[in-house]
Every structure is written in C-alpha cells, then in structure tokens.
Backbone bond lengths (Angstrom), bond angles and torsions (degrees), N, CA, C in turn:
res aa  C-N    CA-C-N  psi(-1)  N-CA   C-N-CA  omega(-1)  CA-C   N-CA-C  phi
1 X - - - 1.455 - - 1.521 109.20 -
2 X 1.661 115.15 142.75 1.745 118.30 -174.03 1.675 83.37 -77.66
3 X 1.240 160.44 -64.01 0.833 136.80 -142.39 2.003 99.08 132.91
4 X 1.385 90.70 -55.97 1.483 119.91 172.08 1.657 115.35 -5.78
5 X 1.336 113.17 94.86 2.125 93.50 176.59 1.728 81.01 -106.45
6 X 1.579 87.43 152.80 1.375 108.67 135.22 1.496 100.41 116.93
7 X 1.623 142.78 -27.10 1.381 130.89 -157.57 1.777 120.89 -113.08
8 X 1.356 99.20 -45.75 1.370 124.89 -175.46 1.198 112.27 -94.28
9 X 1.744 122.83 159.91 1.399 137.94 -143.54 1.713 80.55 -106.21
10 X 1.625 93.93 -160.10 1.551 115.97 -169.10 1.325 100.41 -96.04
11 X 1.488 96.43 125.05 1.974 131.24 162.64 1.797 93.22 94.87
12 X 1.089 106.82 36.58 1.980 92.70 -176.28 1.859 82.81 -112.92
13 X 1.231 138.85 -9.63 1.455 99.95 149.80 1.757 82.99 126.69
14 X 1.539 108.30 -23.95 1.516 129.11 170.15 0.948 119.81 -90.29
15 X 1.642 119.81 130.92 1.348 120.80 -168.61 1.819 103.92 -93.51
16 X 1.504 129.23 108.87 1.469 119.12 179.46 1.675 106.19 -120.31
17 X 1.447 113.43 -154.54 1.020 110.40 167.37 1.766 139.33 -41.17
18 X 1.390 107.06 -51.42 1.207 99.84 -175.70 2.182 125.49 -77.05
19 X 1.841 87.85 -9.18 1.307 93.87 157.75 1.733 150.77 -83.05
20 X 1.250 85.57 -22.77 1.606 126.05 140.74 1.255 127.66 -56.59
21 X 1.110 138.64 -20.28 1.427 159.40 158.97 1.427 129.87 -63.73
22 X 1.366 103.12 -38.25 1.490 122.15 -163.53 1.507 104.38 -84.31
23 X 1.647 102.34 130.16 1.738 107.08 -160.72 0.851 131.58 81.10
24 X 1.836 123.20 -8.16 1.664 114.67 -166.09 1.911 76.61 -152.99
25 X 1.645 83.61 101.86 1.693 91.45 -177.51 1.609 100.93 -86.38
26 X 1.905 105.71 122.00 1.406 127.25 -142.72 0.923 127.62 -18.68
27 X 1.669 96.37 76.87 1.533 126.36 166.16 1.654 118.19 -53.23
28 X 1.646 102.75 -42.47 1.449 116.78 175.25 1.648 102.17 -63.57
29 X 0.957 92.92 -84.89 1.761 94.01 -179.21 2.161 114.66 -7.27
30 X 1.480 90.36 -49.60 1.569 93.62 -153.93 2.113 82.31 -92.88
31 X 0.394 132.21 -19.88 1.638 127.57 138.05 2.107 93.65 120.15
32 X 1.499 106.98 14.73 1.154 104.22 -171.90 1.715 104.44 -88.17
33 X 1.333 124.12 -18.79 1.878 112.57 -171.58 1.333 93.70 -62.76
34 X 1.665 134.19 -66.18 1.306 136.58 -163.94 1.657 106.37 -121.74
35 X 1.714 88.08 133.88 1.184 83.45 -178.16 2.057 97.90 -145.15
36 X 1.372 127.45 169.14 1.154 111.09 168.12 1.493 107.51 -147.51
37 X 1.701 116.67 169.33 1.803 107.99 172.65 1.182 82.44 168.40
38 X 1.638 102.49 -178.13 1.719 128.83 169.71 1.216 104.87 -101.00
39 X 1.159 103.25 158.26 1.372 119.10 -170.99 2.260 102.02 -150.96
40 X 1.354 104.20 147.84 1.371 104.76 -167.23 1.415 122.29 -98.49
41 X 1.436 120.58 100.81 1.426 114.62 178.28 1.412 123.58 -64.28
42 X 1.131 126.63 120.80 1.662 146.44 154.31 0.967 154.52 -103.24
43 X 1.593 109.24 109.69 1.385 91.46 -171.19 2.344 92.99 -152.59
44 X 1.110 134.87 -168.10 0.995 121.02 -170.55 1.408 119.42 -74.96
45 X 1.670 119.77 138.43 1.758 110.99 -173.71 1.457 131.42 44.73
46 X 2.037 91.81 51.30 1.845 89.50 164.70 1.718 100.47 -114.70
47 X 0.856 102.37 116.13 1.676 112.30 176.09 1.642 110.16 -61.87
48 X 1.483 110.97 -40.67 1.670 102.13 -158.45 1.574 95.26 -138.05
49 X 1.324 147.12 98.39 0.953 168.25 -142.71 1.534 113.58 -142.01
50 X 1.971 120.44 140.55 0.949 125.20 175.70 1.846 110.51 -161.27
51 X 1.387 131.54 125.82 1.357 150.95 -166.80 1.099 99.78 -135.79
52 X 1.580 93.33 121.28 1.867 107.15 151.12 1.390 97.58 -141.80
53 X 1.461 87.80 166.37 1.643 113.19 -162.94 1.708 98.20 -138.18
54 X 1.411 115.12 152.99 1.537 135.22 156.83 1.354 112.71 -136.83
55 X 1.113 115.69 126.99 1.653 118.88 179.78 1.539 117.41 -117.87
56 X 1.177 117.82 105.89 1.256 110.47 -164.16 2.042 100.43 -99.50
57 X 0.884 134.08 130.57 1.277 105.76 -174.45 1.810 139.84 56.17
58 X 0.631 132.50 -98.06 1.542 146.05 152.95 1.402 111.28 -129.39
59 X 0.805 155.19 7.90 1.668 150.13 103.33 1.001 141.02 -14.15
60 X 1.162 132.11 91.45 1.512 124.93 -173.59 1.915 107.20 -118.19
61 X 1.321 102.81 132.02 1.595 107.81 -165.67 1.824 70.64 -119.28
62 X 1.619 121.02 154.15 0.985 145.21 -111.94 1.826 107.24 178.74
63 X 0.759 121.80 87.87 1.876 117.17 172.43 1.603 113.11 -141.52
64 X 1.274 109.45 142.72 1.820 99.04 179.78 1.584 88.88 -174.57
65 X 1.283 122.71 -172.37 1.412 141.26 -163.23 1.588 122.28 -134.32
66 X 1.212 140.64 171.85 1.967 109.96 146.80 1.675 71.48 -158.59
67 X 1.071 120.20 -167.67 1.494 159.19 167.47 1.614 105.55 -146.24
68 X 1.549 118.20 135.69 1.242 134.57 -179.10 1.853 88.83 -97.17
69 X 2.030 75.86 155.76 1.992 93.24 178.73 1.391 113.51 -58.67
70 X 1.014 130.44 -150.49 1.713 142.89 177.41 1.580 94.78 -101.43
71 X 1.997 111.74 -45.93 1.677 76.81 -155.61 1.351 112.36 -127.20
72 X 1.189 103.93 52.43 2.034 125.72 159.91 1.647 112.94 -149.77
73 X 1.559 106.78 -179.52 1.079 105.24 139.32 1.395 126.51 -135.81
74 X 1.130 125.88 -142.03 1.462 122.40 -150.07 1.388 98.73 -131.46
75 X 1.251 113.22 143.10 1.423 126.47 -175.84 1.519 111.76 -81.94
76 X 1.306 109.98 161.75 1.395 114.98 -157.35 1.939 113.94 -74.36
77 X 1.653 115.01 8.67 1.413 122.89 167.96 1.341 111.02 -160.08
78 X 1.795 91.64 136.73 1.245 131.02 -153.21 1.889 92.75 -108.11
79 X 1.394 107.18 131.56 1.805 109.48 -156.93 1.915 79.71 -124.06
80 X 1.857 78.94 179.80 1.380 76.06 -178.34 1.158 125.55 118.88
81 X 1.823 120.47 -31.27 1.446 121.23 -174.55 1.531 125.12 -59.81
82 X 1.095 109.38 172.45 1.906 102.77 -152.08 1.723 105.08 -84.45
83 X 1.803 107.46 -25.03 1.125 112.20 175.45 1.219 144.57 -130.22
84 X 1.385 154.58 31.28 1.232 145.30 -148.47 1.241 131.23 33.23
85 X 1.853 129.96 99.28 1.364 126.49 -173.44 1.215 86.79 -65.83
86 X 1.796 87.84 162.36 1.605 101.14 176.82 1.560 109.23 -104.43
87 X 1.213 102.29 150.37 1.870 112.05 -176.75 1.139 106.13 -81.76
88 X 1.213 116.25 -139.48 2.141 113.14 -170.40 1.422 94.97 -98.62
89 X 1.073 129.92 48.51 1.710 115.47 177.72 1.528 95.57 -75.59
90 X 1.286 145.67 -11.93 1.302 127.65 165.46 1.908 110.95 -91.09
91 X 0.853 106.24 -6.00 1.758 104.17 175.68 1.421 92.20 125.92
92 X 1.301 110.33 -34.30 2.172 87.65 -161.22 1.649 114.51 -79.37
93 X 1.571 111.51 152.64 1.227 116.83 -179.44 1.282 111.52 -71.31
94 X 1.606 129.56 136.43 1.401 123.56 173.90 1.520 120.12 68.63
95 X 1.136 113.45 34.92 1.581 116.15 178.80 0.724 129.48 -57.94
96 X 1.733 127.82 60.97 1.507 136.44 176.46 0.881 146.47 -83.13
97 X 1.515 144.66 -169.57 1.358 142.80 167.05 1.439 110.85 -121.01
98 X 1.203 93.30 -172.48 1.799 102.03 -165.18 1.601 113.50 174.32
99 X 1.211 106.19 149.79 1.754 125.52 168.64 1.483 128.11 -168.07
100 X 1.582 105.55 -136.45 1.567 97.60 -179.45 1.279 83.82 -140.09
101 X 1.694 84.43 170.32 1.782 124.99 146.76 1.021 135.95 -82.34
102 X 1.500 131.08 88.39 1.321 118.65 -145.27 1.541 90.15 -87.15
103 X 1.131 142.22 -46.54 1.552 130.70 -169.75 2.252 81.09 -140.32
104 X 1.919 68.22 150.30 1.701 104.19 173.14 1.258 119.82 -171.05
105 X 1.571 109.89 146.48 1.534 87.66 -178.90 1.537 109.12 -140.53
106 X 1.079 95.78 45.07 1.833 128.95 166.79 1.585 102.80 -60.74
107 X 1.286 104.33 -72.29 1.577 119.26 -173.84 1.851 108.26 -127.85
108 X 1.367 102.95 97.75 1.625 97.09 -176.33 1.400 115.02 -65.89
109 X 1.365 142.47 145.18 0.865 153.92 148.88 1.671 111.99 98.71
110 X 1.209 108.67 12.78 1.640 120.12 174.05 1.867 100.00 -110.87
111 X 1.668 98.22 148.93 1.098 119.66 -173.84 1.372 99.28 -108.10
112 X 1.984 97.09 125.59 1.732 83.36 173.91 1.724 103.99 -141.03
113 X 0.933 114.13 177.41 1.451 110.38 -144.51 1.540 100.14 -128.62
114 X 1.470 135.73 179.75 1.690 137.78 -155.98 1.496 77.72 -144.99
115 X 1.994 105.06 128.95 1.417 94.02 155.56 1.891 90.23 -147.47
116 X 1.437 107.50 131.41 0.832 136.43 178.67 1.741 115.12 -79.56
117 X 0.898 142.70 119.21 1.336 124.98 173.17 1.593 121.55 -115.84
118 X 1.259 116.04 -166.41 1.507 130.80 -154.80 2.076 126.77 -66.77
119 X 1.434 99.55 71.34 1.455 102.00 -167.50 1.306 112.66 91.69
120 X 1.542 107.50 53.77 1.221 118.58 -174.99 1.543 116.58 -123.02
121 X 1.371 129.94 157.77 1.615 108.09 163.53 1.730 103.98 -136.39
122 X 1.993 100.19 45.10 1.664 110.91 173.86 1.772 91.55 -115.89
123 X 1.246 105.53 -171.68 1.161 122.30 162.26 1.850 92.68 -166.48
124 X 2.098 104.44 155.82 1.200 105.68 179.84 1.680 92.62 -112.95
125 X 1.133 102.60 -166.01 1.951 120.70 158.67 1.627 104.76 -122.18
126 X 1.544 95.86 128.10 1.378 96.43 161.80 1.886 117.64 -117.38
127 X 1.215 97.97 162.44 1.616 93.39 162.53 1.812 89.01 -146.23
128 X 1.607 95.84 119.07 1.333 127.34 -179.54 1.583 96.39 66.12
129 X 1.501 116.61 -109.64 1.443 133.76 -161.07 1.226 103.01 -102.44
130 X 1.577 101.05 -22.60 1.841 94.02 178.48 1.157 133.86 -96.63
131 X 1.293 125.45 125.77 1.604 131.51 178.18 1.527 118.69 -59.38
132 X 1.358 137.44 112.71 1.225 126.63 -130.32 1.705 96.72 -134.98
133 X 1.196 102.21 143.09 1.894 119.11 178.07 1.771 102.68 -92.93
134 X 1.652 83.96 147.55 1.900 84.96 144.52 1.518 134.14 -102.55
135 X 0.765 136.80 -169.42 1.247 134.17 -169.86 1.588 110.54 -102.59
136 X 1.553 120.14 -164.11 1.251 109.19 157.04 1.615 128.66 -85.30
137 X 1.395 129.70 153.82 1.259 94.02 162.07 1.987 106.56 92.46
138 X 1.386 106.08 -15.04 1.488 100.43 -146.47 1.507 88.08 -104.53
139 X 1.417 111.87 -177.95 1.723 117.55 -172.03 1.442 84.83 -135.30
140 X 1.780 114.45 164.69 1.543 142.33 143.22 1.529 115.36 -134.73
141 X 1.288 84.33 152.64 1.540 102.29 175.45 1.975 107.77 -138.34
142 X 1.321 105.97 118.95 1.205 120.23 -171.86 1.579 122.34 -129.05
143 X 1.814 115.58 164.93 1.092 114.57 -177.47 1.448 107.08 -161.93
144 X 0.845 116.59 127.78 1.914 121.38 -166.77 1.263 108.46 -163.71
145 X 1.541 120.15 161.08 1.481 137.68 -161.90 1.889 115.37 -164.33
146 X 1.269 80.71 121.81 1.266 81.32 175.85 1.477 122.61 -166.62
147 X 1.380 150.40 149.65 1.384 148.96 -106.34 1.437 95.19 -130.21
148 X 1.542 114.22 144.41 1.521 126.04 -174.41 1.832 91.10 -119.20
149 X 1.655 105.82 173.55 1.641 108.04 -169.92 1.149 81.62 -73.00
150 X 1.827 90.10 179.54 1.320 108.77 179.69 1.328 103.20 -84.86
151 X 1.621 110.15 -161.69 1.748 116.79 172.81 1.479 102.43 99.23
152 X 1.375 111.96 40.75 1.043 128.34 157.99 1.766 140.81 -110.56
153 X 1.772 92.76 10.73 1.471 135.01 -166.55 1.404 101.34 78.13
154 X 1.728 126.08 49.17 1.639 97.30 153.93 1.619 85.41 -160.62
155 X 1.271 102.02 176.09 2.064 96.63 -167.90 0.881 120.25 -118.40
156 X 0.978 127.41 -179.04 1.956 132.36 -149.65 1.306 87.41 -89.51
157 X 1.478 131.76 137.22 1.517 119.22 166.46 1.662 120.75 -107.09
C-alpha cells in the first residue's frame, strides 16, 4: 500500500472507500468507523483548556493542552474523555491506553507519561511509579490513545 487515502478504488495500492469498508458492515455509512471533534478536559483549576479526538474504529487517539489557574493545582486525573476505555471484553487483563507529554513545565526536564486505565473516561500523568500533579500557574501538552469495546458493527480481533 502507497500510504495514499482518499482517491483510488480497490487493489490500486490506495486506501478509499471500499477499503475502509471491509469488516465493518457500513460502518462508514452509519458514521460510527471514523469519526472526529473536541471533547473537554477536567479536572481542578484549568483556566484555558483544549481536546480533540479521532476515532477510527475502536481507537481513539486523543491530544489537547490546558494551563492551570494561579492559585492551586490540579490533581493527579484529568476526566472527561469522549469515550469509555474498554475493560477485558476481548480476554486481556488491563486493556489500556497510554502516551506522552510532549511539553510541561511542572517539572523541567522529567519525562512523564498518560496512562489511561480499564473502563474509564480519566486519565492520570505518571513519571515512573508516580502519579504526578501540576503546579500552579503551569501548562501541558499531551497525546494518548487508547481503545473502547466493540459494538460498533465490527469485532474484537
């Protein structure tokens, strides 16, 4: 496959409609395989806040920003997500999601990470084992993904 969405029919190397189709009997049509929007992060003392979402299937990739007020900070989970993670309805234990922090300035020069867990619609920040706050005053910038049940006309594989 070129990589290519959007122009060409089936087996030209382009991914279009009818490849999009396959497994999710007209999933497109009924507007549930792909879908996109904002969605509102919450959690205590964010003044300036922004969520978007793309859902391709049961996939949901996840990125947005906030800045905290001047005079708190924010607890260690951020609510709000657009969809319900999914629990083990396919067999696996802990079927979560996860990503990064691409910029913060809570703690400079530490890497901290998004973990979403099991039938949830929070996510926290960790760095290593620890579940981690912002400060006052402070900004994030984030990006994480992670999978809701099926029953969206196509099946858990």
């Amino acid at each position: 496959m070129s990589g290519i969405i959007g122009s060409a029919g089936s087996r030209s190397g382009i991914i279009g409609i009818t490849e999009l189709m396959i497994g999710a009997e007209n999933a497109l049509n009924t507007g549930t395989f792909y879908e996109e929007g904002d969605w509102d992060p919450s959690c205590n003392n964010l003044s300036n806040k922004k969520g978007r979402y793309i859902k391709i299937g049961n996939l949901i990739q996840c990125w947005g920003w906030f800045i905290l007020d001047a005079g708190g900070s924010a607890g260690g989970t951020i609510s709000g997500l657009p969809f319900t993670s999914m629990g083990n309805e396919d067999g696996e234990v802990q079927a979560t999601g996860g990503g990064v922090v691409s910029y913060q300035d809570s703690d400079l020069g530490e890497t901290w990470a998004v973990y979403v867990g099991t039938g949830s619609t929070s996510f926290v920040f960790y760095k290593g084992l620890e579940n981690i706050q912002l400060g006052a005053s402070k900004q994030c910038y984030y990006s994480f993904q992670y999978r809701i049940a099926p029953g969206f006309g196509y099946p858990v594989s």
